[in-house]
C-alpha positions in Angstrom: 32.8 -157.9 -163.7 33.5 -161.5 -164.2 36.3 -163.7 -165.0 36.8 -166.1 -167.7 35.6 -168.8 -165.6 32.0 -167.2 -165.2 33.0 -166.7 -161.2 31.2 -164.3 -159.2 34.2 -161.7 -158.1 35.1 -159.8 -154.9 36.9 -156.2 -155.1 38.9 -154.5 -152.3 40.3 -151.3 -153.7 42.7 -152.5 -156.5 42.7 -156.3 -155.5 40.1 -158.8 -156.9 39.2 -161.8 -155.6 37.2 -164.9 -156.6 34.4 -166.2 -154.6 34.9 -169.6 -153.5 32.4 -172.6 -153.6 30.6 -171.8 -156.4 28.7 -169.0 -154.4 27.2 -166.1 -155.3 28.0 -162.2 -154.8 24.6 -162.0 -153.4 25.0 -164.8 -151.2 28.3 -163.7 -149.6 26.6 -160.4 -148.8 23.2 -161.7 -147.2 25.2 -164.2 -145.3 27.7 -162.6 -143.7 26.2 -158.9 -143.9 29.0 -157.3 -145.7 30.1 -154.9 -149.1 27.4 -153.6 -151.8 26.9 -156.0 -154.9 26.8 -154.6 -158.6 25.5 -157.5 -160.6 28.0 -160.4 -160.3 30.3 -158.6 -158.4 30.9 -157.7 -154.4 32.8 -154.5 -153.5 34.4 -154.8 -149.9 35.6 -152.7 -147.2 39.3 -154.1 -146.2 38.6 -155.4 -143.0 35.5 -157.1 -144.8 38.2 -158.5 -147.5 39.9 -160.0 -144.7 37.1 -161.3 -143.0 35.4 -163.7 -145.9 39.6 -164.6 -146.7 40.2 -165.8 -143.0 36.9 -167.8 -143.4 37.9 -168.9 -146.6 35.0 -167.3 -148.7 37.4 -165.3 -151.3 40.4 -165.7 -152.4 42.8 -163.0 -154.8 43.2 -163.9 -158.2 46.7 -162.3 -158.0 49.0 -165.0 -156.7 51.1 -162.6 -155.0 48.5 -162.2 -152.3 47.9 -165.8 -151.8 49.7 -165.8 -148.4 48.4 -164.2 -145.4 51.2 -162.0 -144.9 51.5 -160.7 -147.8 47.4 -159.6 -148.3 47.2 -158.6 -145.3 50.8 -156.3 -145.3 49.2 -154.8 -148.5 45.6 -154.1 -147.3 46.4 -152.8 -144.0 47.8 -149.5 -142.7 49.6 -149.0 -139.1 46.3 -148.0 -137.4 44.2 -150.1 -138.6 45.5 -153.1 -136.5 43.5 -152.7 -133.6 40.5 -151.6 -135.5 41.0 -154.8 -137.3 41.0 -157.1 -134.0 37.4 -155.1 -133.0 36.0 -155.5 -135.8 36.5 -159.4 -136.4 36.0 -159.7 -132.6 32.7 -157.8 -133.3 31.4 -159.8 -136.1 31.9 -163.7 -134.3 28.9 -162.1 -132.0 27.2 -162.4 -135.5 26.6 -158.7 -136.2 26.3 -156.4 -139.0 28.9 -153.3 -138.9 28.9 -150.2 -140.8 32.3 -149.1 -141.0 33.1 -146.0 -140.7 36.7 -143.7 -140.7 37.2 -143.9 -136.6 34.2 -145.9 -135.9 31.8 -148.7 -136.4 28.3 -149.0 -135.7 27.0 -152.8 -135.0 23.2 -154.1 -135.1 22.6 -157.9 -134.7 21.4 -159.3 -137.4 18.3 -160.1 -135.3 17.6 -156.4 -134.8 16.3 -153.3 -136.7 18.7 -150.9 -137.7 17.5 -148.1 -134.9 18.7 -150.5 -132.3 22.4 -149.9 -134.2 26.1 -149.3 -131.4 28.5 -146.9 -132.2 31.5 -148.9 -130.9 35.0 -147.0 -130.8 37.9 -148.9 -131.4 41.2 -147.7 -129.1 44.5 -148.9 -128.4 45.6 -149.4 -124.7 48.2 -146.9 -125.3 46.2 -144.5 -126.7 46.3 -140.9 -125.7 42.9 -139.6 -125.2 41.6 -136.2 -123.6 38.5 -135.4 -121.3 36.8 -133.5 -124.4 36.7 -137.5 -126.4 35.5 -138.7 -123.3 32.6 -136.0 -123.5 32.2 -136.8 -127.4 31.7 -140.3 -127.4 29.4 -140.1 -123.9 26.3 -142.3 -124.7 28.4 -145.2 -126.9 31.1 -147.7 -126.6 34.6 -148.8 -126.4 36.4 -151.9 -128.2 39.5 -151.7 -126.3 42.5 -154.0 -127.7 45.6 -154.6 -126.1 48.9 -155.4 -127.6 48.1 -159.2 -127.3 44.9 -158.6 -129.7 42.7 -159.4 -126.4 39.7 -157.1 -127.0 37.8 -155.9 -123.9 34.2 -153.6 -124.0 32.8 -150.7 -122.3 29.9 -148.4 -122.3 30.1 -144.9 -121.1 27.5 -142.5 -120.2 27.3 -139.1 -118.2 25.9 -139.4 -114.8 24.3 -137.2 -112.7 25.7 -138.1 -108.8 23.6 -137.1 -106.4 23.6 -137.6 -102.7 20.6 -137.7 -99.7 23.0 -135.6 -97.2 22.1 -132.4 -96.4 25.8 -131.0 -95.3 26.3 -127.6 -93.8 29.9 -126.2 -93.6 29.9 -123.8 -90.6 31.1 -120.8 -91.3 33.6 -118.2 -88.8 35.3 -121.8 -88.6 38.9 -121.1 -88.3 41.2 -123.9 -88.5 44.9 -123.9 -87.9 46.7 -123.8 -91.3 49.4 -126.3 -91.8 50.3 -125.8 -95.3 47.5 -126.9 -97.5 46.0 -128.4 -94.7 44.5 -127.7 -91.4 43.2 -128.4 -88.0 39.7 -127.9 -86.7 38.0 -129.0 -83.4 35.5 -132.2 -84.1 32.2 -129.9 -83.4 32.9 -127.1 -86.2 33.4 -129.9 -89.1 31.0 -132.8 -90.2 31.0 -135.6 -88.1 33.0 -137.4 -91.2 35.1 -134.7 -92.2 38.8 -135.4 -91.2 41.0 -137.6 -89.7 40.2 -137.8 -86.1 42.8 -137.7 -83.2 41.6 -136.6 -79.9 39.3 -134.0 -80.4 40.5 -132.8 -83.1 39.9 -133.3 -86.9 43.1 -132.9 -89.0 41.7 -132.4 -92.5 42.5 -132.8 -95.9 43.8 -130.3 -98.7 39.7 -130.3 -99.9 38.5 -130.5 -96.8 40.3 -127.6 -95.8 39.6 -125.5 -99.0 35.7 -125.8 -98.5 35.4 -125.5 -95.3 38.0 -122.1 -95.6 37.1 -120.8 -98.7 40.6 -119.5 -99.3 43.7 -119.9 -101.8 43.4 -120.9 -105.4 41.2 -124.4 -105.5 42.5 -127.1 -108.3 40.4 -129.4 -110.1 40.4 -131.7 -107.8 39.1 -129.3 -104.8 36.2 -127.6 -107.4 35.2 -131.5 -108.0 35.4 -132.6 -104.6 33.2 -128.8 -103.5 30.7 -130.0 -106.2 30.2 -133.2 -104.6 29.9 -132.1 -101.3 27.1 -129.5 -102.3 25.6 -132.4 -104.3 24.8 -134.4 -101.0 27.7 -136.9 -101.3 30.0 -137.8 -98.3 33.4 -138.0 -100.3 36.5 -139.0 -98.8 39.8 -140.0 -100.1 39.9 -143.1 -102.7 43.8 -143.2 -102.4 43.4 -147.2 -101.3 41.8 -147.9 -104.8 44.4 -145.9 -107.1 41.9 -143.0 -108.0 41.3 -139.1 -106.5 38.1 -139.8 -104.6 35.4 -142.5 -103.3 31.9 -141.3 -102.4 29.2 -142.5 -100.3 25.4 -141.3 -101.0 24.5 -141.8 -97.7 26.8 -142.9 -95.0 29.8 -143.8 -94.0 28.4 -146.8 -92.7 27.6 -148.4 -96.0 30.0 -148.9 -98.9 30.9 -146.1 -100.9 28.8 -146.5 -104.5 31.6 -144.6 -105.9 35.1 -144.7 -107.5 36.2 -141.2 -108.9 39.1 -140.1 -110.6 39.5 -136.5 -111.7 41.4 -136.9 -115.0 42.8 -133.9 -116.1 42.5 -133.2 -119.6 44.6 -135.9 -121.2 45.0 -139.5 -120.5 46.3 -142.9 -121.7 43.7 -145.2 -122.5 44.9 -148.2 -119.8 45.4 -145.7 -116.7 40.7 -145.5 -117.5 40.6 -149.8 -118.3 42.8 -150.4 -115.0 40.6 -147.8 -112.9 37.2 -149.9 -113.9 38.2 -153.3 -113.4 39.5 -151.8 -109.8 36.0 -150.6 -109.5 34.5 -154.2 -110.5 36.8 -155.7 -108.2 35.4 -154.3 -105.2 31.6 -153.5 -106.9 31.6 -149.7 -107.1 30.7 -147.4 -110.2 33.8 -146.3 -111.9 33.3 -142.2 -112.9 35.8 -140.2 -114.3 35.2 -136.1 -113.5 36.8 -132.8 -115.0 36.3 -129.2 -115.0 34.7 -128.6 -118.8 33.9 -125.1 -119.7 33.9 -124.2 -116.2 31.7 -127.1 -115.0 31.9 -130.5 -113.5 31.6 -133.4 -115.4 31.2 -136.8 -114.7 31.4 -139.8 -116.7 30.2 -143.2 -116.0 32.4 -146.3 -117.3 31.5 -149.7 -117.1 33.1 -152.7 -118.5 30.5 -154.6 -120.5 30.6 -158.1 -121.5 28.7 -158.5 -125.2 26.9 -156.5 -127.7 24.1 -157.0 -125.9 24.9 -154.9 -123.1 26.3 -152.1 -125.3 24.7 -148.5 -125.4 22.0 -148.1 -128.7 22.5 -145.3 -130.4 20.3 -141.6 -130.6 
């Protein structure tokens, strides 16, 4: 398709553009890596329509779409906004995306194709469950705020594992007090419980593992699972998540944030847990109780494509 003027043409659904600067359909797509050309003509993706318009490279025939507002208002649905922000965010770090329905994928142009990110767009109020989490393990996250600011991260399971050998004495009896307890200093780890005197006064999970009684929640069966994974854990109240962790001891820093999630989640409460963690240079992990089993999932915030997860 060309128009009377002999111009190579742009389409984008049922909107046609003209290329501008006497350059070619072929051109626009080797140069910026975007649409699939049929002789003269360029068929586009929307977000790829409103990437060459932005940089001036097409513009609509149809001079009711000659204003920004109004191309855009007609292109656009309500989610696509943020995905919109990642994706022009994603291709100033000169990239070539593959756009897919809730995804992209993202190769530099200096790379093969087997080096290709899957990159997930999300909202900073969006609601997102443990299972996601689990799904999209092994990529990345374009997260964009309501201000269009667009942050990364990568995410990958994580295997935690400690170099204590800890050994709960059993025929302990503690003194209940509620879901706590009270146990003398020599039947509990040396780091297990608040001290006072000679006594440990120890927590809800503390109290649980080294009891073995009442119903456990998620946060007790994560916390047990540490334990018999060799890590010292104690409370991670002081940076705003369940637990911190130390795979040693408690005389070095804990390598450790970990927040038991639950199954669902607003996307900020995860962004504001890692950049605590970067704050004070520990690994943020985010655990559950999947199918019956601990989970842990490693988030870090990442700076550049270059950093981001490659794809299986």
């Amino acid at each position: 398709m060309e128009n009377s003027n002999g111009k190579h043409l742009a389409i984008c659904g049922n909107m046609v553009f003209q290329i501008s600067g006497d350059r070619s359909a072929i051109y626009i797509h080797n140069k910026y890596s975007v649409g699939n050309v049929e002789g003269k003509t360029i068929f586009l993706k929307p977000y790829e329509a409103i990437y060459l318009y932005l940089r001036n490279r097409i513009e609509p025939l149809n001079g009711v779409f000659k204003s920004q507002i109004s191309l855009m208002g007609s292109i656009l649905e309500e989610d696509d906004m943020h995905r919109l922000k990642a994706y022009l965010e994603l291709k100033e770090e000169g990239t070539r995306i593959n756009i897919e329905k809730d995804f992209f994928y993202v190769v530099r142009k200096s790379e093969k194709q087997s080096q290709r990110r899957k990159v997930v767009p999300v909202r900073e109020n969006e609601k997102i469950s443990f299972q996601w989490l689990m799904d999209i393990s092994g990529g990345n996250v374009a997260s964009v705020d309501d201000d269009g600011d667009v942050t990364y991260y990568k995410l990958n399971f994580v295997n935690i594992s400690g170099k204590n050998r800890i050994e709960i004495l059993h025929g302990v009896d503690p003194v209940r007090i509620g879901n706590r307890a009270i146990a003398r200093q020599e039947d509990v780890p040396e780091w297990m419980g608040d001290r006072i005197g000679s006594l440990s006064f120890l927590s809800e999970q503390e109290t649980h593992i080294i009891t073995g009684e009442g119903k456990k929640t998620e946060a007790a069966l994560i916390y047990e699972d540490l334990v018999k994974r060799g890590m010292i854990v104690k409370t991670g109240f002081k940076y705003g998540c369940t637990f911190r962790a130390y795979e040693e001891s408690l005389e070095n820093h804990s390598e450790f944030l970990l927040h038991v999630t639950g199954q669902n989640m607003e996307w900020y409460e995860i962004s504001r847990a890692v950049r605590v963690a970067g704050a004070v240079k520990k690994r943020m992990v985010l655990a559950s109780i999947f199918k019956d089993e601990p989970k842990y999932i490693e988030i870090k915030r990442i700076k550049s494509v270059g950093e981001f997860n490659i794809s299986d």
